[in-house]
Structure formats: C-alpha cells, structure tokens
N, CA, C and O atoms as a Tinker XYZ file with bonds, in Angstrom:
   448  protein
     1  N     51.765000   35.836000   17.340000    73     2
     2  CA    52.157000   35.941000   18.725000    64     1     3
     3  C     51.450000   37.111000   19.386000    63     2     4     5
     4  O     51.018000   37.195000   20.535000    81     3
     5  N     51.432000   38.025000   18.363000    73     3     6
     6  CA    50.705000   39.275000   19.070000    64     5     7
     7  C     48.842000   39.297000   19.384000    63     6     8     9
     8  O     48.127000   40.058000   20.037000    81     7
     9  N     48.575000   38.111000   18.587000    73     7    10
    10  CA    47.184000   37.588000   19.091000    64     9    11
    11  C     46.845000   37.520000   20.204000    63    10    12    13
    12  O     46.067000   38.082000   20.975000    81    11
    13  N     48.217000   35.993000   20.180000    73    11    14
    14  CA    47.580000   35.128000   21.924000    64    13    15
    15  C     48.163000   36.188000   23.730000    63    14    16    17
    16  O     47.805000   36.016000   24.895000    81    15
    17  N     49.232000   37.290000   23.048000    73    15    18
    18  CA    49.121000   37.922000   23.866000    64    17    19
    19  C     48.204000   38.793000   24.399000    63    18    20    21
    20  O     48.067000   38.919000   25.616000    81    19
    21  N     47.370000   39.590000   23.344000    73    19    22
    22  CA    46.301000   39.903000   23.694000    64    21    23
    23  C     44.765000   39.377000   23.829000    63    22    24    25
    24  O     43.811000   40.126000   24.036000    81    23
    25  N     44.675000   37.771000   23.656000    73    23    26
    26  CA    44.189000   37.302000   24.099000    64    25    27
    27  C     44.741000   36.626000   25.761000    63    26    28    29
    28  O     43.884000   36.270000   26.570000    81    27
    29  N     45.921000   36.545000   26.020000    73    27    30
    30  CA    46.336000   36.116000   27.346000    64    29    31
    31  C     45.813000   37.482000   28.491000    63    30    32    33
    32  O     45.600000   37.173000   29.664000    81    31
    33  N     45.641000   38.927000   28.052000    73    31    34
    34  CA    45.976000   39.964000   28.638000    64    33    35
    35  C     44.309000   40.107000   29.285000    63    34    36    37
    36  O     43.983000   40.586000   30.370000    81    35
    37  N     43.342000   39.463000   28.116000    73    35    38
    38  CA    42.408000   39.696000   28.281000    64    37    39
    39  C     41.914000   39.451000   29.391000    63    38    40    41
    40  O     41.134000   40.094000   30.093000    81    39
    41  N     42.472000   38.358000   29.535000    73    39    42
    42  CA    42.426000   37.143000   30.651000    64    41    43
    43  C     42.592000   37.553000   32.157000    63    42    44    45
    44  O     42.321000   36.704000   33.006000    81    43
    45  N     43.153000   39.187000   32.664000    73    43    46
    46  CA    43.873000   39.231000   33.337000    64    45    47
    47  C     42.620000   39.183000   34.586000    63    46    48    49
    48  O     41.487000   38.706000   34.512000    81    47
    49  N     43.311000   39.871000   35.734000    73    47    50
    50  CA    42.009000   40.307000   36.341000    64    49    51
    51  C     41.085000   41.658000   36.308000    63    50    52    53
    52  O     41.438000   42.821000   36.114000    81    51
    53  N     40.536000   41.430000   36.416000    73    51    54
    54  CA    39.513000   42.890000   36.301000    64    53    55
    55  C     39.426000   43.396000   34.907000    63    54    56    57
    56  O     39.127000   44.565000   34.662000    81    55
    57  N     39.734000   42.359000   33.841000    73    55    58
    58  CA    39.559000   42.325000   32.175000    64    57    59
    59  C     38.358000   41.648000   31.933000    63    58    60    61
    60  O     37.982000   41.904000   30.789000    81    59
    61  N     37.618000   40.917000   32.502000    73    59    62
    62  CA    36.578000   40.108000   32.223000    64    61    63
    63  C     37.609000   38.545000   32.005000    63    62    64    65
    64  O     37.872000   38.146000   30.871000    81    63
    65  N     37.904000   38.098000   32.762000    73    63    66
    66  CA    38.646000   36.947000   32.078000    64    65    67
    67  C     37.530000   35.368000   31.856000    63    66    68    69
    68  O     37.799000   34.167000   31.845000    81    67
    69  N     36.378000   36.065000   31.721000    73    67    70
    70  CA    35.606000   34.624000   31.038000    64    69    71
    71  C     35.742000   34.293000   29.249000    63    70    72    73
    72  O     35.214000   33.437000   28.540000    81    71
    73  N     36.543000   35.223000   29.008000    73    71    74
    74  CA    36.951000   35.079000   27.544000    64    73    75
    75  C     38.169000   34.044000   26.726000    63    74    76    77
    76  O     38.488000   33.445000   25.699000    81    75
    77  N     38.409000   34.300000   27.709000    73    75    78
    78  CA    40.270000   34.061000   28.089000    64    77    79
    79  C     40.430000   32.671000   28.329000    63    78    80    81
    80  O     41.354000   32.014000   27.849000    81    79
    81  N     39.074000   31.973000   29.454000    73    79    82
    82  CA    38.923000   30.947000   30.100000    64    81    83
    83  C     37.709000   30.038000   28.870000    63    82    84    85
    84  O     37.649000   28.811000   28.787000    81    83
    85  N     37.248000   30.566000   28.419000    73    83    86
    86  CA    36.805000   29.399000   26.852000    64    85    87
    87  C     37.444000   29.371000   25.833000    63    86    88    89
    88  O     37.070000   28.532000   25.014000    81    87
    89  N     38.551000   30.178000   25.486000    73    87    90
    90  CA    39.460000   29.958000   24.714000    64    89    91
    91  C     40.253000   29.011000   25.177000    63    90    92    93
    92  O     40.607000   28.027000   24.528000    81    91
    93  N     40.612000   29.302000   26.485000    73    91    94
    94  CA    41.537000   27.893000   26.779000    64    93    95
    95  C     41.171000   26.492000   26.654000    63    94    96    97
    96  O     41.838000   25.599000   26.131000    81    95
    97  N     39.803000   26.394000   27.306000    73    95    98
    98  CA    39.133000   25.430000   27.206000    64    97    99
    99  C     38.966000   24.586000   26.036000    63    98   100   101
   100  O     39.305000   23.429000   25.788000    81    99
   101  N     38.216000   25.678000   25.243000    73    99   102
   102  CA    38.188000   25.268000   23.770000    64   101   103
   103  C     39.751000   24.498000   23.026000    63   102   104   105
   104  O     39.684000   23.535000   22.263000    81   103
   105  N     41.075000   25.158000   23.443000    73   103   106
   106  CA    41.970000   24.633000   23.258000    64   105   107
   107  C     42.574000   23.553000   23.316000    63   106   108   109
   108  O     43.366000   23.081000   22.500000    81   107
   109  N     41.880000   22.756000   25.176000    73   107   110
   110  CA    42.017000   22.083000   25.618000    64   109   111
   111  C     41.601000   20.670000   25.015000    63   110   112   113
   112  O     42.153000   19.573000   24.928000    81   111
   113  N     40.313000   21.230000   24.622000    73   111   114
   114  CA    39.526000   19.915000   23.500000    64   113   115
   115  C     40.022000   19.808000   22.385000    63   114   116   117
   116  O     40.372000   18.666000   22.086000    81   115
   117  N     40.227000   20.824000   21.435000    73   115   118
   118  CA    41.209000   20.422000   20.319000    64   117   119
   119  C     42.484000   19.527000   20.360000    63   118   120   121
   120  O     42.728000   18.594000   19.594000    81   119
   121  N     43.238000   19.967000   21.368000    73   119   122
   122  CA    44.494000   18.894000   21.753000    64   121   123
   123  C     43.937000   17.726000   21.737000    63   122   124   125
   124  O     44.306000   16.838000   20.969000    81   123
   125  N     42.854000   17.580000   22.703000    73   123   126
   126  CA    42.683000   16.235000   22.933000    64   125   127
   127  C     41.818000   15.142000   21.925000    63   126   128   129
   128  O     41.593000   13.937000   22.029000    81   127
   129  N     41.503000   16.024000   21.044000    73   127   130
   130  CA    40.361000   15.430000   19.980000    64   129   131
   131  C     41.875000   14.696000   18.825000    63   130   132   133
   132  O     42.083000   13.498000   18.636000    81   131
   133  N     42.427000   15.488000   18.432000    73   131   134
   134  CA    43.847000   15.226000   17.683000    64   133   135
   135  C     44.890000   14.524000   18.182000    63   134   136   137
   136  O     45.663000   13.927000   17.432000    81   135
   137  N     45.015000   14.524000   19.467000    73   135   138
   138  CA    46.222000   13.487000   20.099000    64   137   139
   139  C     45.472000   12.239000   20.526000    63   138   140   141
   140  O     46.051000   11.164000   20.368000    81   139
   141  N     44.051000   12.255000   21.134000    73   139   142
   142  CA    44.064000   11.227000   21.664000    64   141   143
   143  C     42.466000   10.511000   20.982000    63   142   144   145
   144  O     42.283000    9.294000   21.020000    81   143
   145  N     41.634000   11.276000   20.510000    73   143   146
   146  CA    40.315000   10.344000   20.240000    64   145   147
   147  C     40.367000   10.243000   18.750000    63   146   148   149
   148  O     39.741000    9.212000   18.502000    81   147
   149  N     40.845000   10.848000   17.450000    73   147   150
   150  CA    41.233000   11.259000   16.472000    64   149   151
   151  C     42.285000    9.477000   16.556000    63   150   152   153
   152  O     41.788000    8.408000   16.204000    81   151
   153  N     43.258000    9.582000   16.921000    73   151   154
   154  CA    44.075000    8.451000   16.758000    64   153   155
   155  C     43.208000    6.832000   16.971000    63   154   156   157
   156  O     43.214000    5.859000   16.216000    81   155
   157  N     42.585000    7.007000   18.149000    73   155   158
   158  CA    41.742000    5.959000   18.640000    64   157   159
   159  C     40.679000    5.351000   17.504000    63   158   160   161
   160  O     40.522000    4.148000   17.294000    81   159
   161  N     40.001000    6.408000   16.832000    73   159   162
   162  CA    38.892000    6.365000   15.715000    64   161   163
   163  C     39.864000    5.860000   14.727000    63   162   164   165
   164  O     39.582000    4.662000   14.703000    81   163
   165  N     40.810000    6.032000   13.918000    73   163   166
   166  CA    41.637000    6.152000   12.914000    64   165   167
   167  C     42.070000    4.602000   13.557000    63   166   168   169
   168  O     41.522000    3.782000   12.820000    81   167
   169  N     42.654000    4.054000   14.383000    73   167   170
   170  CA    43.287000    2.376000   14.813000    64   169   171
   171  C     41.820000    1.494000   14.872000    63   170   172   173
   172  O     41.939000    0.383000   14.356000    81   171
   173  N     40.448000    1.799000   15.415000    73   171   174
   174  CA    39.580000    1.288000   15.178000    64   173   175
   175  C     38.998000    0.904000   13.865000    63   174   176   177
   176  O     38.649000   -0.262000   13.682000    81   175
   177  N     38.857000    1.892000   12.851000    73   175   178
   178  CA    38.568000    1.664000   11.425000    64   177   179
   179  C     39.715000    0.518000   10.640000    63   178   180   181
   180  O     39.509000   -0.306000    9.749000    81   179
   181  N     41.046000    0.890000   11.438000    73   179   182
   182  CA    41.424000   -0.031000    9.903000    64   181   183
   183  C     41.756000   -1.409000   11.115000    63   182   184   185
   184  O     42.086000   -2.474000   10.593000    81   183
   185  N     41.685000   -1.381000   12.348000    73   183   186
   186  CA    41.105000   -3.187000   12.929000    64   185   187
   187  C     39.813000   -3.669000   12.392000    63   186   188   189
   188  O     39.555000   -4.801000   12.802000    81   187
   189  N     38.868000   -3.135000   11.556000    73   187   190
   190  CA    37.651000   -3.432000   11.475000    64   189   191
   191  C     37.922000   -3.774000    9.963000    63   190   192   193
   192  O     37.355000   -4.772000    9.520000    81   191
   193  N     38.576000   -3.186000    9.290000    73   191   194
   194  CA    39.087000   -3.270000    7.980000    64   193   195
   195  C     39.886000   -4.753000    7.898000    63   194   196   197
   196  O     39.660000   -5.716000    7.164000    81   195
   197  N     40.896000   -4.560000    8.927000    73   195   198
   198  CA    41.531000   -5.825000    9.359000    64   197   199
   199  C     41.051000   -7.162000    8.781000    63   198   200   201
   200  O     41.379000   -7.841000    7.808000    81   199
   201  N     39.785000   -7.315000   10.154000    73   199   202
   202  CA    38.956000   -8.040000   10.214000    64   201   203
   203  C     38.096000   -8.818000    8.963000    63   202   204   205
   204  O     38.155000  -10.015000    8.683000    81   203
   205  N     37.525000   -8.081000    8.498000    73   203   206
   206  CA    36.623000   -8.030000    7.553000    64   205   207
   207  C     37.434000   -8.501000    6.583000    63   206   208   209
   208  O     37.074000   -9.599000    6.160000    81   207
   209  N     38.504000   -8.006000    6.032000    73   207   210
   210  CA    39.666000   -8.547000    4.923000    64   209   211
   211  C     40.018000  -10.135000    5.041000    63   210   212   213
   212  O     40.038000  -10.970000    4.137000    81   211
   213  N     40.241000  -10.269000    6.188000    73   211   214
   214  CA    40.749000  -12.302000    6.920000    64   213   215
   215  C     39.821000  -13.096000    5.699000    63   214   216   217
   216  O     38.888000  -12.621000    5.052000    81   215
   217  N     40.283000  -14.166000    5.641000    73   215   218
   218  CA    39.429000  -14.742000    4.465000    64   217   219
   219  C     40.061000  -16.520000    5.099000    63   218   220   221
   220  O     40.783000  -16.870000    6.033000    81   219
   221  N     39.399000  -17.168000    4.125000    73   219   222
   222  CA    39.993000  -18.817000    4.207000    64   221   223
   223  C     41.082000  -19.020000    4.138000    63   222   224   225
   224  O     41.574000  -18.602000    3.090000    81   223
   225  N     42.020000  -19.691000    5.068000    73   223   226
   226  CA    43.125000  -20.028000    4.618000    64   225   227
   227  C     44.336000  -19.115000    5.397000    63   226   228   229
   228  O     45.471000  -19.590000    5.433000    81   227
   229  N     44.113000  -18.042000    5.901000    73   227   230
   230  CA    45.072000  -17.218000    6.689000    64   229   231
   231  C     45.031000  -17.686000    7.627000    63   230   232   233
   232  O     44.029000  -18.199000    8.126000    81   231
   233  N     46.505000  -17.602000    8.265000    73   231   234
   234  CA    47.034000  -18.066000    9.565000    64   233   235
   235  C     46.303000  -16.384000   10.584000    63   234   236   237
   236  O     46.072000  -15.285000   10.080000    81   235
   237  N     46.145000  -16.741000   11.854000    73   235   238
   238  CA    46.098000  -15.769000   12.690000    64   237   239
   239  C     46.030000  -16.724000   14.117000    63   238   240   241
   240  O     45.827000  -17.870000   14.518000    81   239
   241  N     46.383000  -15.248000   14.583000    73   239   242
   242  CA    46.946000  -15.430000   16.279000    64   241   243
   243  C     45.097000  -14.491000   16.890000    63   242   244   245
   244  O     44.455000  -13.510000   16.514000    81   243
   245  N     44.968000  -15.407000   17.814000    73   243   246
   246  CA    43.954000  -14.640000   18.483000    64   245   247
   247  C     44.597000  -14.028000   19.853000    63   246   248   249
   248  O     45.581000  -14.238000   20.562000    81   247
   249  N     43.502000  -13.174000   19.817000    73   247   250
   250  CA    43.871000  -12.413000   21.775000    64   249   251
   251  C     44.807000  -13.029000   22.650000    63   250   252   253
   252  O     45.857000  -12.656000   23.173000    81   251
   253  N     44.152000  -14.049000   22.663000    73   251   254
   254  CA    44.326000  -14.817000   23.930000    64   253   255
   255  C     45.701000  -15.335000   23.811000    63   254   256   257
   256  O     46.361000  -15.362000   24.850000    81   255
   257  N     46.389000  -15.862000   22.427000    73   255   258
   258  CA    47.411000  -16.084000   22.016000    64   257   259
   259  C     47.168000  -17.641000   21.179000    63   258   260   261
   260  O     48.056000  -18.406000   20.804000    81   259
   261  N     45.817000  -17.795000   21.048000    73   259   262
   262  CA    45.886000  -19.253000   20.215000    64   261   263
   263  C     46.139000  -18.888000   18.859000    63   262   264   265
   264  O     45.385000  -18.091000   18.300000    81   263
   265  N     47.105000  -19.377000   18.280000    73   263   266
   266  CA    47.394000  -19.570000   16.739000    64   265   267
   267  C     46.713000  -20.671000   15.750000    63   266   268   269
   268  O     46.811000  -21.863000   16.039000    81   267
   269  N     46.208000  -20.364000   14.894000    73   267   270
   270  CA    45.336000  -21.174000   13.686000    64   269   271
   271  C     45.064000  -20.754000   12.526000    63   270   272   273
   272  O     45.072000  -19.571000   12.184000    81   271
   273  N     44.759000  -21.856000   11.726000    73   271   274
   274  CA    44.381000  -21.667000   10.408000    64   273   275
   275  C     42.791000  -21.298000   10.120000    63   274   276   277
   276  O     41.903000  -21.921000   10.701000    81   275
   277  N     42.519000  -20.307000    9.242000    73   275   278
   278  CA    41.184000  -20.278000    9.339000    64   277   279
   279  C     40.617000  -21.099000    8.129000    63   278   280   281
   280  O     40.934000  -20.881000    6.960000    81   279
   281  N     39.561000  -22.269000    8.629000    73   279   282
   282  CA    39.332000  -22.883000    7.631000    64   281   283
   283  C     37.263000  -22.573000    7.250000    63   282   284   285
   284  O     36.652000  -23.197000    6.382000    81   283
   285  N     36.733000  -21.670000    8.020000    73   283   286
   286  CA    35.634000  -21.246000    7.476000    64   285   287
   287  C     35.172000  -20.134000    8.026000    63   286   288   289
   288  O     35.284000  -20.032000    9.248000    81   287
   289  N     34.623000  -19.178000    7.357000    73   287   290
   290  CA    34.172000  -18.052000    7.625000    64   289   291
   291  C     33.128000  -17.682000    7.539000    63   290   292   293
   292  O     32.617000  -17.801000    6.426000    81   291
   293  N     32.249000  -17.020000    8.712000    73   291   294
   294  CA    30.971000  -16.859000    9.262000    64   293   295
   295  C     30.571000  -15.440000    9.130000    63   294   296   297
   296  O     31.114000  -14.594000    8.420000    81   295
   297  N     29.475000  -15.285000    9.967000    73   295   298
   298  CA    28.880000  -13.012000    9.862000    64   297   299
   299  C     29.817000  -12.875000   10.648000    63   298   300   301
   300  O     30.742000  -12.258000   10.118000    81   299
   301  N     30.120000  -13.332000   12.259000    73   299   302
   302  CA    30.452000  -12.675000   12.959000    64   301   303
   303  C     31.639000  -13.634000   13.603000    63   302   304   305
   304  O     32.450000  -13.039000   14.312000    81   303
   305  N     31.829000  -15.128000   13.418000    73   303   306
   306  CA    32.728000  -15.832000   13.719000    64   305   307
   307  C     33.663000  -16.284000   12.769000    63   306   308   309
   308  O     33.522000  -16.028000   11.573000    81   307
   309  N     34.681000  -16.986000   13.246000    73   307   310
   310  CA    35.581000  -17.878000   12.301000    64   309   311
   311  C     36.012000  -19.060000   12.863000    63   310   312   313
   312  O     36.547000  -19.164000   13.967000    81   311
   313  N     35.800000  -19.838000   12.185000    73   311   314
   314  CA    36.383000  -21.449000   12.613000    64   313   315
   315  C     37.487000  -21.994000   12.291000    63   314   316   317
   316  O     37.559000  -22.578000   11.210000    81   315
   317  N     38.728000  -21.919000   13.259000    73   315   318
   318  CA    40.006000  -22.205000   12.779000    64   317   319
   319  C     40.424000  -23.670000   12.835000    63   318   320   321
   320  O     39.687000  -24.510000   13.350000    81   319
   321  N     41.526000  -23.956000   12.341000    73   319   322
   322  CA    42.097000  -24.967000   12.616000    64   321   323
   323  C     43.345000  -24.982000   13.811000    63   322   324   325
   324  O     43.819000  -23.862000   14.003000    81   323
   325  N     43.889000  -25.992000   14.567000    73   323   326
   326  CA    44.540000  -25.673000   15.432000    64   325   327
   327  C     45.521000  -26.834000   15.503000    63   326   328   329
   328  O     45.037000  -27.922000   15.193000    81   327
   329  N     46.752000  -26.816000   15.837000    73   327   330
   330  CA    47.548000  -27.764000   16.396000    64   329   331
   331  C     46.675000  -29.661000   16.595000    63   330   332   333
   332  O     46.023000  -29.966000   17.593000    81   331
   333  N     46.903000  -30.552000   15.484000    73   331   334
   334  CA    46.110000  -31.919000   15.561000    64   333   335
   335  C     44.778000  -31.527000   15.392000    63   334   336   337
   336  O     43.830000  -31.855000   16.105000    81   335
   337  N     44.765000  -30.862000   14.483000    73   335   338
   338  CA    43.642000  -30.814000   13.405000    64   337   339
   339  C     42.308000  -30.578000   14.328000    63   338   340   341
   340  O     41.259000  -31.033000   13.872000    81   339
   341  N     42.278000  -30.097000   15.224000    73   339   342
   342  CA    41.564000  -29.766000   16.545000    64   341   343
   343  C     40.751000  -28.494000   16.051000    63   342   344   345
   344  O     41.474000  -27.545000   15.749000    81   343
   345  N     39.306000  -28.284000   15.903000    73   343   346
   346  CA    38.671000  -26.827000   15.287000    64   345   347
   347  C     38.330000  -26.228000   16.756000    63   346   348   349
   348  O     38.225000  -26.706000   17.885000    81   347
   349  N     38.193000  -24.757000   16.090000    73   347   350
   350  CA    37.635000  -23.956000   17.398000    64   349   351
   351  C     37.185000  -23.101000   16.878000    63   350   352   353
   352  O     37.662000  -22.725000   15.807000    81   351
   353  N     35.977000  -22.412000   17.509000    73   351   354
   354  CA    35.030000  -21.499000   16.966000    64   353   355
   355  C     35.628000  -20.410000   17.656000    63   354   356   357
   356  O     36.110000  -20.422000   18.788000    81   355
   357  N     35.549000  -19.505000   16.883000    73   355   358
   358  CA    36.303000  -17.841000   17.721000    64   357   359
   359  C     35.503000  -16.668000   17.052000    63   358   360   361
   360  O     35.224000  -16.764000   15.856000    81   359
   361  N     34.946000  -15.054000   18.109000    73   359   362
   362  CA    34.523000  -14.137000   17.434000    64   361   363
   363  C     35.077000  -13.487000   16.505000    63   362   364   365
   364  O     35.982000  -14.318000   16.573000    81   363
   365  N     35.463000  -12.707000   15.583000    73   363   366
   366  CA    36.660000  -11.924000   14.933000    64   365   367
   367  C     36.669000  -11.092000   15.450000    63   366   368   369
   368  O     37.297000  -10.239000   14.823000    81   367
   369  N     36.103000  -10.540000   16.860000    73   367   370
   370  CA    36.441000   -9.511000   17.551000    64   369   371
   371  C     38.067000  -10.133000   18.518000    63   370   372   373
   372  O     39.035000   -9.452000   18.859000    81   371
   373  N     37.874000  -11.315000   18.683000    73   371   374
   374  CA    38.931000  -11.822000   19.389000    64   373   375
   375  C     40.335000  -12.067000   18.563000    63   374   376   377
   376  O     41.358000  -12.466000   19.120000    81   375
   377  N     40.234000  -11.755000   17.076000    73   375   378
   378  CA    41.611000  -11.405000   16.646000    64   377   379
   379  C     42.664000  -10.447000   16.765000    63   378   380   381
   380  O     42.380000   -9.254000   16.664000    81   379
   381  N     44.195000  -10.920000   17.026000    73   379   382
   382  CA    44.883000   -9.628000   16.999000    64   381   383
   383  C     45.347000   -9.319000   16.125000    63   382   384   385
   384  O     46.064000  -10.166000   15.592000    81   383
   385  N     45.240000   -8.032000   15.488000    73   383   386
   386  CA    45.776000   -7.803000   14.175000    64   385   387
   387  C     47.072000   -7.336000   14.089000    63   386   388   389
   388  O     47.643000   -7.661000   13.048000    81   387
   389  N     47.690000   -6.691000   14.849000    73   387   390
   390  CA    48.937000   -6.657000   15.575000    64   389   391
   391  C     50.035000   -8.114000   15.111000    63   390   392   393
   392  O     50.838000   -8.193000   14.182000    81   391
   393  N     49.738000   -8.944000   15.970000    73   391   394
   394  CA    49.847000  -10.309000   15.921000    64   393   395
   395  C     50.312000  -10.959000   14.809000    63   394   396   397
   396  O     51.417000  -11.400000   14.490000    81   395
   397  N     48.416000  -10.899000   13.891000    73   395   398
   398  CA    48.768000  -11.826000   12.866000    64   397   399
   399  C     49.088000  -10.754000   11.729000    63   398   400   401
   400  O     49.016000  -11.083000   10.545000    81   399
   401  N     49.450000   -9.436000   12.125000    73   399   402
   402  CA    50.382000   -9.218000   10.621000    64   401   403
   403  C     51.982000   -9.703000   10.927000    63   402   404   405
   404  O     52.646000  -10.304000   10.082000    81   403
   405  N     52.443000   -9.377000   12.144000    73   403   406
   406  CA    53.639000   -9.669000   12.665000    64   405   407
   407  C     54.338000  -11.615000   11.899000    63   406   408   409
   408  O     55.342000  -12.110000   11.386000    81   407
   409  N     52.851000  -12.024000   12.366000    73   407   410
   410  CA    53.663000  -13.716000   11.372000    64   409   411
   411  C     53.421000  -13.870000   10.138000    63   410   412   413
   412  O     54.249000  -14.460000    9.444000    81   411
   413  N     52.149000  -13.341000    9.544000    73   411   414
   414  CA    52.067000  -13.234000    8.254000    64   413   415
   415  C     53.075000  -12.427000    7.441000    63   414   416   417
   416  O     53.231000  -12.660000    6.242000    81   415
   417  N     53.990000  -11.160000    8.298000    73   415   418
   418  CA    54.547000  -10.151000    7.821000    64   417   419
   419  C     56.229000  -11.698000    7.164000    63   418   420   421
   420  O     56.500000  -12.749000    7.745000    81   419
   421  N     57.002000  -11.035000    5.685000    73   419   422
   422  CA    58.609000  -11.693000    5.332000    64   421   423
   423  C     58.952000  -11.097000    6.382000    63   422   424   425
   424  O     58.798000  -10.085000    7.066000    81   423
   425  N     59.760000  -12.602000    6.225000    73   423   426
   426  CA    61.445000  -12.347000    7.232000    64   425   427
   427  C     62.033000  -11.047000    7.008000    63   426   428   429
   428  O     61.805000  -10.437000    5.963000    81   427
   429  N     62.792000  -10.572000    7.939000    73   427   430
   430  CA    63.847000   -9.430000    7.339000    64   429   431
   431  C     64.912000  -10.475000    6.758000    63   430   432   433
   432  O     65.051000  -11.646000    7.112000    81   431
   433  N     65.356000  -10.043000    6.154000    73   431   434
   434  CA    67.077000  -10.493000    5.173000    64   433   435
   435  C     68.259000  -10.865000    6.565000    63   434   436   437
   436  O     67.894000  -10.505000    7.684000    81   435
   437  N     69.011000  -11.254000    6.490000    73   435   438
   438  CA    70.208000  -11.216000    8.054000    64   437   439
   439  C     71.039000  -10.504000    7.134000    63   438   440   441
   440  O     71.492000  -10.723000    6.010000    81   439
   441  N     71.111000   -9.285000    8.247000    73   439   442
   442  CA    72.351000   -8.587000    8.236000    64   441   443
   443  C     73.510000   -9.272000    8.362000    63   442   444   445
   444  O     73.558000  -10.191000    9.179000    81   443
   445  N     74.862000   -8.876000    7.420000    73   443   446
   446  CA    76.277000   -9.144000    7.845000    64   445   447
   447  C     77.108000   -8.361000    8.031000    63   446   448
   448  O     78.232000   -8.723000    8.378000    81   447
C-alpha cells in the first residue's frame, strides 16, 4: 500500500506526473489483456478444438439453428444429414458448440 501511495503522490502536480500517468496506463492494459482479450483467445482455441474433434456420426446444431447428423467429413466442410434424409453442405465455422454440447450433453436425473 505504501508503494501505490507513493507512486499516486508522484503523480501530483508539480511532481512530474508523467510517471504516474504510464503507470496507470500500463495498468489499464493489463486489466484489459486478463478480463477481456486473454478470455476471448482461451474460448477461441478450445471452439477450434471443438471443431476439429466433430467426427462421423455426431449430431450438431449449426448457427443458424439447423440440426443434423454428420454423415461426411471434409478440410473445411461437413455434410450433414437432415430431417427426410435431405443432405446439406455446411462450413465448420458455422457450428455451435455451445449448442451441440447442450444436446449431446445426459439428461439431468428429475429431482423429487
């Protein structure tokens, strides 16, 4: 505590407070590297992980909300099956992984 006070003091006027004012700064980016781009990087890697894992035969929900079976798998697409045996070609960028862990995820048990 007795640091940031004399780093706050530094700050004052007629202290030079350009010291004071890149420390904060600098502060400012740390917060934001850890709360907000840090989290973003970390949900991107394991959607890509996601992705890449999907194989033949898993059910998934895309973006848009179409549900299907995936019955072949491509570099960059997947070809599902759909409601009357109907195929559709989709990117695997257009999967939600959200989604299809939510239906792939067991039932809970019913509470009594």
């Amino acid at each position: 505590m007795q640091t940031l006070n004399i780093l706050l003091q530094a700050g004052a006027p007629g202290a030079g407070g350009g010291a004071s004012t890149l420390i904060m700064i600098g502060l400012m980016v740390i917060v934001f590297y850890f709360f907000m781009i840090r989290p973003q990087m970390k949900k991107a890697k394991t959607e890509k992980q996601f992705k890449e894992t999907v194989q033949k035969g898993d059910k998934i929900i895309t973006i848009g909300g179409v549900h299907g079976k995936i019955v072949e798998v491509n570099d960059t697409t997947f070809i599902i099956e759909v409601e009357g045996q109907n195929r559709l070609k989709i990117e695997k960028s257009a999967i939600s992984m959200d989604a299809t862990k939510a239906l792939n995820a067991p039932a809970a048990p019913a509470k009594k």
